[in-house]
C-alpha positions as CSV (number, residue, x, y, z in Angstrom):
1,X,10.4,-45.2,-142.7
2,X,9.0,-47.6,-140.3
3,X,5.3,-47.2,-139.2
4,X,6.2,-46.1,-135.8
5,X,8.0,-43.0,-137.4
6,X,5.0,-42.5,-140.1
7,X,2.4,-42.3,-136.9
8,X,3.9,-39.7,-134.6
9,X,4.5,-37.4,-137.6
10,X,1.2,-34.8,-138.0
11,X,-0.9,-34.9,-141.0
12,X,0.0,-32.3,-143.8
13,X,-2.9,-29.5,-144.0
14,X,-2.5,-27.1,-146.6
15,X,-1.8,-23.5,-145.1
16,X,-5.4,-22.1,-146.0
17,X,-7.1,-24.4,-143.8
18,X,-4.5,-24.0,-140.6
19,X,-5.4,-19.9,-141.3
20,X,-8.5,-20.0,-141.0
21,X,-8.6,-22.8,-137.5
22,X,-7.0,-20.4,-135.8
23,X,-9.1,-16.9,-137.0
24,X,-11.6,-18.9,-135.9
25,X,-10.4,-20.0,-132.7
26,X,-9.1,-16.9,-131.6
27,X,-12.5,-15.0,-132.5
28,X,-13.7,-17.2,-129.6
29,X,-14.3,-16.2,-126.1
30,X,-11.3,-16.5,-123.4
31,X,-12.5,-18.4,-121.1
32,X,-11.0,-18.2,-117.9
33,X,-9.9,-21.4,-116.3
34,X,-12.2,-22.2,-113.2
35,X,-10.3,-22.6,-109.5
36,X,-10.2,-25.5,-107.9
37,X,-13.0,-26.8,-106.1
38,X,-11.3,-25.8,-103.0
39,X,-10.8,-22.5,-103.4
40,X,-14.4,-21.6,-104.5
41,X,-15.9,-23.1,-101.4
42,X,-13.0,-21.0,-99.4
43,X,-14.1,-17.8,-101.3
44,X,-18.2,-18.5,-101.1
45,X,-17.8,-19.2,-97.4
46,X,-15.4,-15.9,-96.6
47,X,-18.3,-13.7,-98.9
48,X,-21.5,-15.1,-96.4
49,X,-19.3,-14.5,-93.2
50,X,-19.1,-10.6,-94.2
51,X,-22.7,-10.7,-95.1
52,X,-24.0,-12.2,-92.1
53,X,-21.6,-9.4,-90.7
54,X,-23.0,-6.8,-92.5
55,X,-26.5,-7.8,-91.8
56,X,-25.8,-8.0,-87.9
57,X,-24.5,-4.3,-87.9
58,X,-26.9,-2.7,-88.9
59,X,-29.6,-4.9,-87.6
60,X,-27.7,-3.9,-84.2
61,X,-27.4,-0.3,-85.3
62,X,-31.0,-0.4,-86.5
63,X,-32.1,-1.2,-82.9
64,X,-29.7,1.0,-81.4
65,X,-31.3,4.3,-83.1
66,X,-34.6,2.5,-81.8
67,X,-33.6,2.8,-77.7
68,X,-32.0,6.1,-78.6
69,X,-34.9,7.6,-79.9
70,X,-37.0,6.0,-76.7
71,X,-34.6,7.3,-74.2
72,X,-34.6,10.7,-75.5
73,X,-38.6,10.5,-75.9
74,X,-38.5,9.5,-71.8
75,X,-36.0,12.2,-71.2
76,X,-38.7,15.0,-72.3
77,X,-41.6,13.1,-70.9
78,X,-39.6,13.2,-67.4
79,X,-38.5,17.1,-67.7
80,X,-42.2,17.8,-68.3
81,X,-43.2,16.1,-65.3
82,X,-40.5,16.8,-63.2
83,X,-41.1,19.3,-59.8
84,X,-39.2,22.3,-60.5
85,X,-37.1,22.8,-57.2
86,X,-38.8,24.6,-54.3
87,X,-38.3,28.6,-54.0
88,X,-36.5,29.9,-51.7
89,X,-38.3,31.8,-49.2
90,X,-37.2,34.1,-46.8
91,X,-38.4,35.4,-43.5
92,X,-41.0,38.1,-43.7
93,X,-41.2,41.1,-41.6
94,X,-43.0,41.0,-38.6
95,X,-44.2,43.0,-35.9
96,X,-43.6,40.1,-32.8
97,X,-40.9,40.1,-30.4
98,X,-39.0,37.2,-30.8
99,X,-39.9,34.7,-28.2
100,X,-37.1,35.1,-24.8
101,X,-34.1,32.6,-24.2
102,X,-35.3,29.7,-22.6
103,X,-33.2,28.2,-19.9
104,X,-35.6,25.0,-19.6
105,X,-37.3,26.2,-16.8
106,X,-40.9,24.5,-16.7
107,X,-42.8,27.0,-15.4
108,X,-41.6,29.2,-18.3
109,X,-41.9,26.7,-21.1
110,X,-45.8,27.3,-21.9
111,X,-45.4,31.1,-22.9
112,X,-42.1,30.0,-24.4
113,X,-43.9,27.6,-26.6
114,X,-47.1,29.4,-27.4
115,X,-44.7,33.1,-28.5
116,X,-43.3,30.3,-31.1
117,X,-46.4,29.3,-32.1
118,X,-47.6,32.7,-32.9
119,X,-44.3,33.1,-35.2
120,X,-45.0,30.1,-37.2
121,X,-48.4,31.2,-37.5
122,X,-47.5,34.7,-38.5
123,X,-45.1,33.3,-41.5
124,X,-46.6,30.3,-42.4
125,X,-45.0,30.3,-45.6
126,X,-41.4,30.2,-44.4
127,X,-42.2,28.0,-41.5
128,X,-43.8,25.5,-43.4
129,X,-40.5,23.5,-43.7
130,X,-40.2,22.0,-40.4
131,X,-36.3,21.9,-40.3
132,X,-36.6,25.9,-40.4
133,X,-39.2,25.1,-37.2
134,X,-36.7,23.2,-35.6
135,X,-33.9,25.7,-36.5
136,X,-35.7,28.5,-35.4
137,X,-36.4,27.0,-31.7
138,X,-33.4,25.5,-31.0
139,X,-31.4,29.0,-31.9
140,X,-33.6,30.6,-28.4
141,X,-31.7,27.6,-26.1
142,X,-28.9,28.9,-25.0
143,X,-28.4,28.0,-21.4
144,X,-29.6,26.1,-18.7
145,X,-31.1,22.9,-19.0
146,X,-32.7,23.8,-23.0
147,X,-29.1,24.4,-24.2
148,X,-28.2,20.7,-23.0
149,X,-31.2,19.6,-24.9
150,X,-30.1,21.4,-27.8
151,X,-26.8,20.3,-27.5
152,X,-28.3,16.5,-26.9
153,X,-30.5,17.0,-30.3
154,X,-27.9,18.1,-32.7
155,X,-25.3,15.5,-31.9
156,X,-28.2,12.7,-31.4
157,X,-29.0,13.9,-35.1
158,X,-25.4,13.9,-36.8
159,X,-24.8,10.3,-34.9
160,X,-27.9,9.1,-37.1
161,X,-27.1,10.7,-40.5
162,X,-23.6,9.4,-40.2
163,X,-25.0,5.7,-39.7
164,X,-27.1,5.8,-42.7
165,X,-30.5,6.3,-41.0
166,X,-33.5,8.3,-42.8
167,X,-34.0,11.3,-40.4
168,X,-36.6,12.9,-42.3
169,X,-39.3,11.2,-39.8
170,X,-37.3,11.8,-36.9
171,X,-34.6,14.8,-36.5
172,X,-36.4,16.2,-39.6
173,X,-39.6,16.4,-38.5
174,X,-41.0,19.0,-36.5
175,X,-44.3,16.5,-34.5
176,X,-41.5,14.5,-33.4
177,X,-38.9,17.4,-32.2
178,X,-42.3,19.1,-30.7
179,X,-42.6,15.5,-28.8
180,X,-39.4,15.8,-27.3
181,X,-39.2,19.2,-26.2
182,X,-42.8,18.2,-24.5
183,X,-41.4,15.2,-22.7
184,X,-38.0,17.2,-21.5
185,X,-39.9,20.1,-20.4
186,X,-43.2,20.2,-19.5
187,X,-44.6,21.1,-16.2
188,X,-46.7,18.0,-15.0
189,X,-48.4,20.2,-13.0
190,X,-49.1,23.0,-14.7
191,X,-52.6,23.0,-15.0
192,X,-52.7,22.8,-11.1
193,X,-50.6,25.3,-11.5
194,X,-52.7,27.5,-13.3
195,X,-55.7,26.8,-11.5
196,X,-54.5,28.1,-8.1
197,X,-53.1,31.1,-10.0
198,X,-56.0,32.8,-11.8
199,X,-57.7,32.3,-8.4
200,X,-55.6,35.3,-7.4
201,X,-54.5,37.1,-10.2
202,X,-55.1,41.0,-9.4
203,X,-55.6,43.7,-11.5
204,X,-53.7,46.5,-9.7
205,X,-52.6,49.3,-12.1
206,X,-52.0,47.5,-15.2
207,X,-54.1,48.1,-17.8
208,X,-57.6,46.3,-18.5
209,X,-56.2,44.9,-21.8
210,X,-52.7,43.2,-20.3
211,X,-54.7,42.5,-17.3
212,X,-56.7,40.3,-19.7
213,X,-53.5,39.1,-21.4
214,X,-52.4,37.1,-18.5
215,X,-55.7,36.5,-17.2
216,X,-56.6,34.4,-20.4
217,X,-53.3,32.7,-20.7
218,X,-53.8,31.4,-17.3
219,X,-57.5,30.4,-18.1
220,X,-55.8,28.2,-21.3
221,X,-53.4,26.7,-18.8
222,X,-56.0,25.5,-16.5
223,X,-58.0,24.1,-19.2
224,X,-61.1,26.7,-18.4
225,X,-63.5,27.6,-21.4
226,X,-65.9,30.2,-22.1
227,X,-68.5,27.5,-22.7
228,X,-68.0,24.9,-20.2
229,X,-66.8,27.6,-17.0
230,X,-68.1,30.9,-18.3
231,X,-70.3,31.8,-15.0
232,X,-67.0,30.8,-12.6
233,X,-65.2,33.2,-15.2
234,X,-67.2,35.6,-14.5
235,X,-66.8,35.5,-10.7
236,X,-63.3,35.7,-10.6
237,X,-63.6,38.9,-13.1
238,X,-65.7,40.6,-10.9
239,X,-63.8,39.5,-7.5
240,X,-60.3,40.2,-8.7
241,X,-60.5,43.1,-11.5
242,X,-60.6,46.9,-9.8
243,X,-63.5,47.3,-7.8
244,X,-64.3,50.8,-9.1
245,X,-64.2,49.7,-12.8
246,X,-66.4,46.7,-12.1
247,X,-69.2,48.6,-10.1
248,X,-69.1,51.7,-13.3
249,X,-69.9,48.6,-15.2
250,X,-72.8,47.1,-13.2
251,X,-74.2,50.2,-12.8
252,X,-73.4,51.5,-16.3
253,X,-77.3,50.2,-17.2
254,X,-76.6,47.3,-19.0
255,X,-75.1,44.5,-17.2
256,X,-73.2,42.0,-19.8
257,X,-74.3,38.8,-20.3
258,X,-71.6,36.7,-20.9
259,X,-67.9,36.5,-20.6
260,X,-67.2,38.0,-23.7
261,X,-69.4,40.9,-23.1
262,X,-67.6,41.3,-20.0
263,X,-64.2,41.3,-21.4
264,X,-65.3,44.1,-24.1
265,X,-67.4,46.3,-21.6
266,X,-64.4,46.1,-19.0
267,X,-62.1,46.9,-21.4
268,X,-64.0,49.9,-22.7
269,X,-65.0,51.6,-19.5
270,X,-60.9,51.6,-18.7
271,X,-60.0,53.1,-21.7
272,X,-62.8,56.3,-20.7
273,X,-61.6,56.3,-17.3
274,X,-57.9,56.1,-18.9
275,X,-58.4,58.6,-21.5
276,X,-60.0,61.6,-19.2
């Protein structure tokens, strides 16, 4: 045998020895063979990615059950401090006539104006939303020259809702609507008017207390007062009221003192005379 042959052969071992090598290395721990470097960077990379994933959901969730529990805090804060909606209220009874049609005739327009007066004073809860005002006034124009105003007002009105315009200043608004029912019809020369009037307003058979009803709506229209014209008052009481009424009280004993007293002693002395 050459000794190329003799070294590639194994060296003999008895068969104790060769047992017990491989109890032994078998009793050892497997030990997996590790990956590639490749593959473990690939594998440590792909396990930080779903971390940082992980993480960033419920970070974002976190902060999502944050503004969640704010909006809902805000939502009772505002219900608290919200205005609950206005009641409906509805016209009480009343014992006024409801003001007459007006045609637009000026000379008419001051008693129209002051009867609806006395109805917003007499239900000021219901009339204290001007659109009902407005509502209520323009439902008495109905012919004439008032029912062209109407007629002017409502389509003046639609015209600037439909552009967009903010007409709770304007065709809301009851100052304004008051303005323009003021410029269209009132009578320049009332108070003129007035004046020459109650200079010859007679008594005839009409009660003392109507007499005074349109004796003292005159007196408003001429811009008289008790203070400032009470003695001229007085005068045209005495000159254009019945003579025999006057004269029972002038010589009743007590002659009144001012207008006032006037107006209650006249009124009194009728109702005798009236009542015998």
């Amino acid at each position: 045998m050459s000794n190329l042959e003799y070294r590639d052969l194994p060296e003999p071992s008895n068969s104790m020895h060769s047992a017990f090598t491989r109890e032994m290395i078998d009793s050892l721990p497997r030990i997996e063979t590790p990956p590639p470097k490749e593959a473990s960077l690939e594998a440590y990379v792909k396990q930080e990615v779903e971390k940082a994933i992980r993480e960033m959901r419920l970070l974002y969730q976190s902060q999502l059950d944050e503004a969640l529990k704010e909006v809902s805090v805000l939502e009772r804060r505002l219900k608290k401090k919200a205005t609950p909606p206005p009641e409906r209220v509805e016209r009480s009874r009343t014992a006024l006539e409801k003001p007459e049609n007006f045609s637009g005739d000026k000379k008419k327009y001051r008693a129209f104006r002051e009867s609806l007066l006395l109805h917003f004073k007499d239900d000021a809860a219901y009339f204290n939303d001007d659109r009902k005002k407005i509502s209520f006034v323009l439902s008495f124009m109905k012919e004439g020259e008032a029912a062209a105003f109407r007629t002017d007002w409502l389509e003046n009105r639609v015209d600037a809702q439909q552009l967009g315009f903010n007409i709770m200043r304007t065709y809301g608004s009851w100052p304004y609507f008051a303005d323009k029912m003021e410029e269209r019809f009132k009578d320049s020369f009332e108070k003129e008017t007035a004046k020459n009037e109650i200079l010859t307003l007679k008594q005839g058979n009409e009660t003392t207390q109507a007499f005074f009803e349109r004796f003292e709506e005159k007196k408003r229209w001429a811009g008289y007062t008790n203070q400032m014209n009470e003695e001229f008052l007085i005068s045209l009481l005495r000159r254009n009221m019945n003579k025999p009424l006057v004269d029972r009280v002038i010589y009743g004993g007590h002659i009144p003192k001012d207008y006032q007293e006037w107006k209650k002693e006249l009124i009194r002395m009728d109702y005798i005379w009236r009542e015998r």
